[in-house]
C-alpha positions in Angstrom: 0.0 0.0 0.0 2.8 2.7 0.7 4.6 1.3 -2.6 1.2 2.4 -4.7 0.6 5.7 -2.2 4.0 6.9 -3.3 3.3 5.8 -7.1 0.0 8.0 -6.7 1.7 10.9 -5.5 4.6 11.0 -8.0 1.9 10.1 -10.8 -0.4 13.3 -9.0 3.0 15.3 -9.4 3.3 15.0 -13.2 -0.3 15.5 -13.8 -0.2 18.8 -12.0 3.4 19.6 -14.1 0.6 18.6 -17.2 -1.7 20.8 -16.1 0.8 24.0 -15.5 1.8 23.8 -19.4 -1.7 23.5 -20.8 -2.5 27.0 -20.9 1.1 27.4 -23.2 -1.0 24.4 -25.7 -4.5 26.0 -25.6 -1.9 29.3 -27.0 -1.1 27.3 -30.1 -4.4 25.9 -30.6 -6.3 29.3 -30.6 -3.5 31.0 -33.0 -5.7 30.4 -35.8 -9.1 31.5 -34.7 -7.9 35.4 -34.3 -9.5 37.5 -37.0 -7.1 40.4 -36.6 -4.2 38.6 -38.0 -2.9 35.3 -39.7 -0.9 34.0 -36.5 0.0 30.5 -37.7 3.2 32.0 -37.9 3.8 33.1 -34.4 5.0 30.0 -32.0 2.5 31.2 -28.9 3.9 28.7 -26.6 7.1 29.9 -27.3 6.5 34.0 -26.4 4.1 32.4 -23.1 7.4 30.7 -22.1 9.3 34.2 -23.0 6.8 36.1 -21.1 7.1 34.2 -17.8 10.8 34.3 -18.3 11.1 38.1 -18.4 8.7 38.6 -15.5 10.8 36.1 -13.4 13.8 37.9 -14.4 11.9 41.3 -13.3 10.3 40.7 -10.1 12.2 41.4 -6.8 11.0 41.1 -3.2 8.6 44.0 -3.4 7.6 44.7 -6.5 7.6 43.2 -10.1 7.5 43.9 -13.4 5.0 46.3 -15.6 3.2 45.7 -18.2 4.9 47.8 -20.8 8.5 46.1 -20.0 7.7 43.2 -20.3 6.2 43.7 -24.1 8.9 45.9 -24.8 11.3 42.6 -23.6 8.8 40.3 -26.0 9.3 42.6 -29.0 12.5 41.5 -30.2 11.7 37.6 -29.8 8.8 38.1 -31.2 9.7 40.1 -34.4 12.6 37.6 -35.2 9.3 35.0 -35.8 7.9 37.2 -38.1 10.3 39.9 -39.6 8.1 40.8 -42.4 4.9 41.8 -39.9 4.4 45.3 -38.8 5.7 46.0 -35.5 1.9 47.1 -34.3 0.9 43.5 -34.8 3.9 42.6 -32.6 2.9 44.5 -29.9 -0.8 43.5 -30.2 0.6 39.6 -30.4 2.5 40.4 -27.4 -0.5 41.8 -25.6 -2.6 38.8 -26.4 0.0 36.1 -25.0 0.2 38.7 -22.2 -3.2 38.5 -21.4 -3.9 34.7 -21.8 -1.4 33.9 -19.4 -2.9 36.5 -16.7 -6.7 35.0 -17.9 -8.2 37.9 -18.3 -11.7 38.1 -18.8 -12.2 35.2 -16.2 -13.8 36.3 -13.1 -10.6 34.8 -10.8 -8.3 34.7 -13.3 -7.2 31.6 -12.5 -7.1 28.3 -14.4 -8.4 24.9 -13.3 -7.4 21.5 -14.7 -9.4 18.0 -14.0 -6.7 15.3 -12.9 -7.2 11.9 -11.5 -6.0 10.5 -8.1 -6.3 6.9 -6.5 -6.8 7.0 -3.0 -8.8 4.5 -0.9 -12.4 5.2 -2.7 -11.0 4.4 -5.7 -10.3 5.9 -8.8 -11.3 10.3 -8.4 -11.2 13.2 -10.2 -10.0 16.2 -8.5 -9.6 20.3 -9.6 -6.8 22.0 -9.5 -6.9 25.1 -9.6 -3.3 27.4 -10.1 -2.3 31.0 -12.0 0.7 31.9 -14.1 1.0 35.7 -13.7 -0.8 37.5 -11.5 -1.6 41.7 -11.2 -0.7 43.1 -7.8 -1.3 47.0 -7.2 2.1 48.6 -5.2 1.5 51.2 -2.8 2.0 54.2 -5.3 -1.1 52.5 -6.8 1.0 51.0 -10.2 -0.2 47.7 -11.0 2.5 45.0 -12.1 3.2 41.7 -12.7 4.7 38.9 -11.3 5.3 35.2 -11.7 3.9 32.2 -9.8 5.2 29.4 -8.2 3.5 26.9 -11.0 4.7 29.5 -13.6 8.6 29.0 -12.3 7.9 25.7 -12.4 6.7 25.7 -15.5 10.4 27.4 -16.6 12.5 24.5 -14.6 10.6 22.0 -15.4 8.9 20.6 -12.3 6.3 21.3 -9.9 6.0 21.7 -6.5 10.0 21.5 -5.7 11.5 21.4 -2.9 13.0 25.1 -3.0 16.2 24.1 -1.0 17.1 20.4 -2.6 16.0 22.6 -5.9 18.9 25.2 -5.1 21.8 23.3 -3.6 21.3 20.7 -7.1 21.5 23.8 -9.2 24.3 25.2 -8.0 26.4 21.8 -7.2 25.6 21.0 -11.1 26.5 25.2 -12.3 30.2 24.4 -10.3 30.6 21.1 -11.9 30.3 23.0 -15.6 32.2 25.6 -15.6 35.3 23.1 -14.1 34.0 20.9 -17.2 34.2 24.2 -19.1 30.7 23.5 -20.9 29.7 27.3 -20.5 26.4 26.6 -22.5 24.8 23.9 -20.1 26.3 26.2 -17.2 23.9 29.0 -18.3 20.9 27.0 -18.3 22.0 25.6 -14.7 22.6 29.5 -13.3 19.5 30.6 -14.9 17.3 27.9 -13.7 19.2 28.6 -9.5 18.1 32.0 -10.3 14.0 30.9 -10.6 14.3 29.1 -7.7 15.6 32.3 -5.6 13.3 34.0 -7.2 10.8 31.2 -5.7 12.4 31.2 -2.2 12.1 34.8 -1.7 8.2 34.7 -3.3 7.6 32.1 0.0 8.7 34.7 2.7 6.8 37.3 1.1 3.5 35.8 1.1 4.3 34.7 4.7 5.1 37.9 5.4 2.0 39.6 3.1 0.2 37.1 5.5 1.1 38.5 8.5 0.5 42.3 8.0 -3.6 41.1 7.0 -3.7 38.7 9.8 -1.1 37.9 12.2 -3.2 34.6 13.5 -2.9 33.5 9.8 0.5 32.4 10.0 2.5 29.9 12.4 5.2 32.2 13.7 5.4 29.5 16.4 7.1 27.0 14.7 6.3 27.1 10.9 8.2 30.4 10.2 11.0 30.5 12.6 12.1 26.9 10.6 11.8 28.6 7.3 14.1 31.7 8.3 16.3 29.5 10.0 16.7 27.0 6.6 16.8 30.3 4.7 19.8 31.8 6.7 21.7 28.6 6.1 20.8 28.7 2.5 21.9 32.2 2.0 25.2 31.3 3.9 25.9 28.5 1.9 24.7 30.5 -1.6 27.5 33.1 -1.1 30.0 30.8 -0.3 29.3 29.1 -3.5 28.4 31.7 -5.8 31.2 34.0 -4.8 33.5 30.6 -5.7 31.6 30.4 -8.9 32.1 33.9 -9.9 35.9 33.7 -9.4 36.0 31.2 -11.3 33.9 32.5 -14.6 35.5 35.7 -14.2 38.7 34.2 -14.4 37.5 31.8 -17.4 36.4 35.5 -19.3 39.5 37.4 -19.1 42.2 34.2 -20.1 39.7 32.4 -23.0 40.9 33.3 -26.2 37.7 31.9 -27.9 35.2 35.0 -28.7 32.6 33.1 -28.1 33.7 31.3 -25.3 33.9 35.1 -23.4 31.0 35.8 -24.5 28.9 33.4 -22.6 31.3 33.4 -19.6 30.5 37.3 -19.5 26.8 36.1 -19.6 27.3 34.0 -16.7 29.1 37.2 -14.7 25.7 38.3 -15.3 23.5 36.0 -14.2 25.4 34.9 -10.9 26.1 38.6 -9.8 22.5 39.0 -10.1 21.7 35.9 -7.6 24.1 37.5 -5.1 22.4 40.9 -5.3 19.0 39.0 -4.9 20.4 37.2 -1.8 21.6 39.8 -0.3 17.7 41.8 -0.6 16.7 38.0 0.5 18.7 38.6 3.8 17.7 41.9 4.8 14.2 40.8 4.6 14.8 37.9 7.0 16.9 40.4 9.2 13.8 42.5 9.3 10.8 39.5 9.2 11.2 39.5 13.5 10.3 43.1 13.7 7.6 42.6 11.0 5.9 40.3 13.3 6.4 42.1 16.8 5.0 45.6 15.2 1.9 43.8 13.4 0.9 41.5 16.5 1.2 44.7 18.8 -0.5 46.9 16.1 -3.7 44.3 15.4 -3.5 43.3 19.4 -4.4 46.6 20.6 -5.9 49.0 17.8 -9.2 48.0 19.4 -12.4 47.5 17.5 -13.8 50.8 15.4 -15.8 53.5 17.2 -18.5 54.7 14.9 -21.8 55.9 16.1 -24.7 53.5 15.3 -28.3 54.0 14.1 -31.3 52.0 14.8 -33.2 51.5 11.7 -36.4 50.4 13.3 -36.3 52.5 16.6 -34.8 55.9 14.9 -36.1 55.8 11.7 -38.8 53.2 10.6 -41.4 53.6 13.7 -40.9 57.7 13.6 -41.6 58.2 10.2 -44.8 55.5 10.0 -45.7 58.0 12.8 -45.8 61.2 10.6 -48.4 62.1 8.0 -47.4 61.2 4.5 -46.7 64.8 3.2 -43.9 65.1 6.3 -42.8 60.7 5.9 -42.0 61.7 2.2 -38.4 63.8 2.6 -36.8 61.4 5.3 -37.5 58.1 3.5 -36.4 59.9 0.4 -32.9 61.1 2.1 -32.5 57.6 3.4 -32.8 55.4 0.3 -30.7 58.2 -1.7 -28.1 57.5 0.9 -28.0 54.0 0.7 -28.5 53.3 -2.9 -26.4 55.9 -4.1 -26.9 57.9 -6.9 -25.2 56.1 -9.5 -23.2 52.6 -9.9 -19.6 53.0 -9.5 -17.5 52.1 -12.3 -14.7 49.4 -11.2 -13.2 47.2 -13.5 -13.8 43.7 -12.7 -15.7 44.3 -9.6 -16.7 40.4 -8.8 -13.2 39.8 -9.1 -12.1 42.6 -6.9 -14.8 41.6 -4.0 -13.9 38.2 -4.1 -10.2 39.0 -4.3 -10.7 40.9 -1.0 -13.0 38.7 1.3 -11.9 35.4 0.3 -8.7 34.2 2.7 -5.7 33.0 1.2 -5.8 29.5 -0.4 -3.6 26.6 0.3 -1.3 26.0 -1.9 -2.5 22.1 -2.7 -6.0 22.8 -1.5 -8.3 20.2 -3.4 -12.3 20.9 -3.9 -13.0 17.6 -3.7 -14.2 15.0 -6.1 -15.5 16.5 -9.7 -19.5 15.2 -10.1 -20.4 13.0 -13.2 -23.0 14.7 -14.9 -25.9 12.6 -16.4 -26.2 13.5 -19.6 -30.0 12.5 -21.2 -30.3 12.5 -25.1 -32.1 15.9 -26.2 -35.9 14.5 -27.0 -36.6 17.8 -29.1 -34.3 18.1 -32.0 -34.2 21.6 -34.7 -37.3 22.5 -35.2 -36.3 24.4 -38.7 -34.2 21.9 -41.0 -31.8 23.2 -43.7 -34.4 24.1 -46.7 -36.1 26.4 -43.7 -32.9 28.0 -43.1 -31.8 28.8 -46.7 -35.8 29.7 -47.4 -35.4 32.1 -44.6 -32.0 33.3 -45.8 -33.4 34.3 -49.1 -36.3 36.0 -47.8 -34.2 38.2 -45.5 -31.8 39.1 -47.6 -32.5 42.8 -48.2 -29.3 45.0 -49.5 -31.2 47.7 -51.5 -35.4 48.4 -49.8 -36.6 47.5 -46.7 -39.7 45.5 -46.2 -42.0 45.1 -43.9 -41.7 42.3 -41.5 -45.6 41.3 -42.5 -44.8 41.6 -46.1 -42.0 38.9 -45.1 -44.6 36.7 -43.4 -47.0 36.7 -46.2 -44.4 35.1 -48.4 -43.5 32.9 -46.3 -46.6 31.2 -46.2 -47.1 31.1 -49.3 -44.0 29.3 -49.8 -45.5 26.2 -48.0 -42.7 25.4 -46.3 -44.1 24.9 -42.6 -42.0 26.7 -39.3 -41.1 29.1 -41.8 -43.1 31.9 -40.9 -41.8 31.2 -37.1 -38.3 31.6 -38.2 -38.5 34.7 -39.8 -40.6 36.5 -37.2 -37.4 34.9 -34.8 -34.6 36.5 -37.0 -36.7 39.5 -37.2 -37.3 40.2 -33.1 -33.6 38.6 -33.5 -31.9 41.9 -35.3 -34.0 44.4 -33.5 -30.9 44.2 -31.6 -27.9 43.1 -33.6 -24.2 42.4 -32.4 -22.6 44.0 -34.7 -19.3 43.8 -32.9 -19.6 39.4 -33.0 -20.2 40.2 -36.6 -17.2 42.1 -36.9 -15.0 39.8 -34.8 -16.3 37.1 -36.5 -15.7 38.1 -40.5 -19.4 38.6 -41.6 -20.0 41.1 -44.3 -23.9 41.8 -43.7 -26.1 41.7 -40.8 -29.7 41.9 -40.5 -31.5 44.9 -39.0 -34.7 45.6 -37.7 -36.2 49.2 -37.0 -39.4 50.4 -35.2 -41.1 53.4 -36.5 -44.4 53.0 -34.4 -46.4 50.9 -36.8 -48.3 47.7 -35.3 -48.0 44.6 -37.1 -51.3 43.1 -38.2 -51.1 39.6 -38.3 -53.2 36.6 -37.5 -50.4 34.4 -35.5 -47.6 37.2 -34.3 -48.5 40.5 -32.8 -46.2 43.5 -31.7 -44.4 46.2 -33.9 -44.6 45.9 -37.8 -41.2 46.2 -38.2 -38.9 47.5 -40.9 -35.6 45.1 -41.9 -32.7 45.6 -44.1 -29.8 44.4 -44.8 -26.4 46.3 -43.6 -22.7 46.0 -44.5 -20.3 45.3 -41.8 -16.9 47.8 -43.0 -13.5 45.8 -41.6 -11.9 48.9 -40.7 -8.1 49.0 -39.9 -8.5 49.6 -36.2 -5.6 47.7 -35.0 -3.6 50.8 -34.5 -6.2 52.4 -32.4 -6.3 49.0 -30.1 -2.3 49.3 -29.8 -2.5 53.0 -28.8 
């Protein structure tokens, strides 16, 4: 049993590693539904991989990277895929891989995956739910990006790493390199210790982001003391190692004779100065995670709950004003429910999102909802009520580039057609483009839509009653606006 429990949980492991790359596939798979450009040529997976890249690269302990450098970063890769585009429609490729891997339009902007799990019911299907970039606000109110744990592990190549094992392997393998001299692979070694600093100092933050909304949130009795305790001991060890490596690259970069062979030694200066630099922010915050803690359990221990003065609804307001005639109840109740409805609806981008965002507590990082239902799916009993020769009857009929007709003109020949529904179709398209999205139409290529107008006159007609209205048949223009959407 603890043979197959360990088989489950390495098996659970690469489903979830599965699961972090499928947003990259669904990139590739989409490509050739956009209607703004031919993007077969662009490999999305590719720039998604790019993009998580150069936020990794970007983020520090405090903030991250914006939005405009990290599509200024993507232009370069992205124009070397398609040289002969125009650089607007590498920005607005840029954007769009941008915004897929944040989900935007979602109303968590998060992504969930179905996997299966053996446990002692049996065979189950579980969620899991994860993000790849996410948009945090910083105190001066600028919004910017940063990467994920899944998303770094995306990068690396595994998921849910030990961040310590994860380290010490890196940089055991980076030293053996460069005394091999194989300055490539040493690269891809140093750039992949760097994600998993990155990923060490991400786990203090949230610990410590933790804290300042809820210092009972956090187990600074045991759980957090062990983490800055391993972390000191990793930081020690780091510098020891990475100041070793340095030496020895630096010295490889001013003696090789091989222009190349500089070259990426200089690269690996680089990279390794920059994991020094982030381990030395990584210890100032540890230095100062004790004081953190002290100032936020004294702050939320005695701030004391608000004082705000209170009104009774029933005792101050409804029973008075039930006591008053109804010319003197009038301007209270009106002052009241102008109050508390407000006079207009805020404007706030993604508001559910927002209001979820703020009252929900912070998730675990493995948290499971549980097993996914089966749905019972029952054969539909009613199938299309209008078959094809409807359809193509009604197309005819509605096709109207140059008069407009009246819809009970339109009904009258379809009845006399003989063709049965076909009356009920066309007074369905007709209600049907009283309203038209245009916009669908546009996105979606069509050249005409149907439109329906109301100028007052009542339909006289022994099956459908309402507004006689007037239809026609509009042109869609495909205007170039792609410049207007990259300004």
């Amino acid at each position: 049993m603890g043979a197959a429990g360990l088989a489950d949980e390495g098996l659970t492991r690469r489903l979830k590693a599965l699961a972090c790359t499928a947003p990259l596939h669904d990139l590739d798979a989409r490509k050739a539904k956009l209607d703004w450009a031919d993007a077969t040529v662009y490999q999305m997976a590719e720039i998604a991989l790019h993009t998580i890249d150069q936020v990794t690269i970007a983020m520090d302990f405090d903030t991250g990277a914006g939005h405009d450098q990290v599509i200024d970063r993507l232009l370069p890769f992205i124009s070397l895929q398609a040289p002969s585009r125009t650089p607007e429609e590498h920005v607005r490729v840029a954007k769009w891989v941008l915004d897929n891997l944040i989900n935007v339009g979602t109303t968590d902007r998060g992504f969930r995956r179905v996997y299966g799990s053996l446990g002692p019911g049996g065979y189950q299907r579980r969620q899991f739910d994860f993000k790849l970039l996410v948009e945090l606000a910083a105190p001066d109110g600028e919004v910017y990006l940063r990467a994920t744990d899944e998303a770094i592990n995306v990068l690396v190549g595994a998921l849910d790493t030990d961040v310590e094992s994860a380290q010490i392997a890196a940089e055991v393998k980076l030293e053996n390199l460069i005394n091999r001299g194989r300055l490539a692979d040493a690269k891809l070694a140093a750039e992949q210790a760097r994600y998993r600093t990155v990923q060490y100092g991400e786990t203090l933050r949230a610990k410590l982001d933790a804290t300042r909304r809820d210092v009972r949130a956090v187990d600074w009795e045991q759980e957090v003391p062990e983490l800055i305790e391993s972390a000191l001991g990793h930081i020690e060890s780091r510098f020891r190692a990475e100041n070793a490596i340095l030496k020895n690259i630096t010295t490889a970069r001013d003696e090789s004779e091989d222009a190349d062979h500089k070259r990426r030694a200089a690269e690996l200066v680089d990279i390794v100065a920059d994991c020094i630099r982030r381990h030395t922010k990584l210890q100032s915050r540890i230095a100062d995670a004790g004081a953190v803690f002290r100032a936020e359990q004294d702050r939320q221990q005695f701030s004391g709950p608000p004082q705000r003065a209170t009104l009774d609804l029933f005792g101050q307001l409804l029973m008075p004003t039930l006591g008053l005639p109804l010319a003197d109840a009038t301007a209270p109740a009106e002052h009241f429910f102008h109050a508390v409805a407000g006079i207009a609806t805020p404007v706030v981008p993604s508001l559910s999102s927002l209001v979820s965002l703020l009252l929900r507590p912070a998730p675990e990082r493995d948290q499971l909802v549980g097993e996914v239902p089966e749905p019972e799916l029952v054969p539909a009993e009613v199938t299309d009520r209008f078959g094809d020769d409807v359809w193509r009857l009604a197309d005819e009929l509605l096709d109207l580039p140059d008069v407009p007709r009246r819809l009970s003109g339109l009904l009258e020949d379809a009845r006399r057609s003989g063709q049965p529904n076909l009356a009920s179709l066309v007074a369905l398209r007709a209600l049907h483009a009283y309203s038209p999205e245009v916009g669908a139409a546009r996105r979606q290529g069509e050249r005409h839509v149907l439109l329906a107008v109301d100028d007052g006159t009542l339909l006289d007609d022994p099956e459908f009653g309402g507004a006689d209205l007037l239809l026609s048949t509009a042109e869609v223009e495909r205007a170039d606006d792609e410049t207007e959407e990259v300004a």
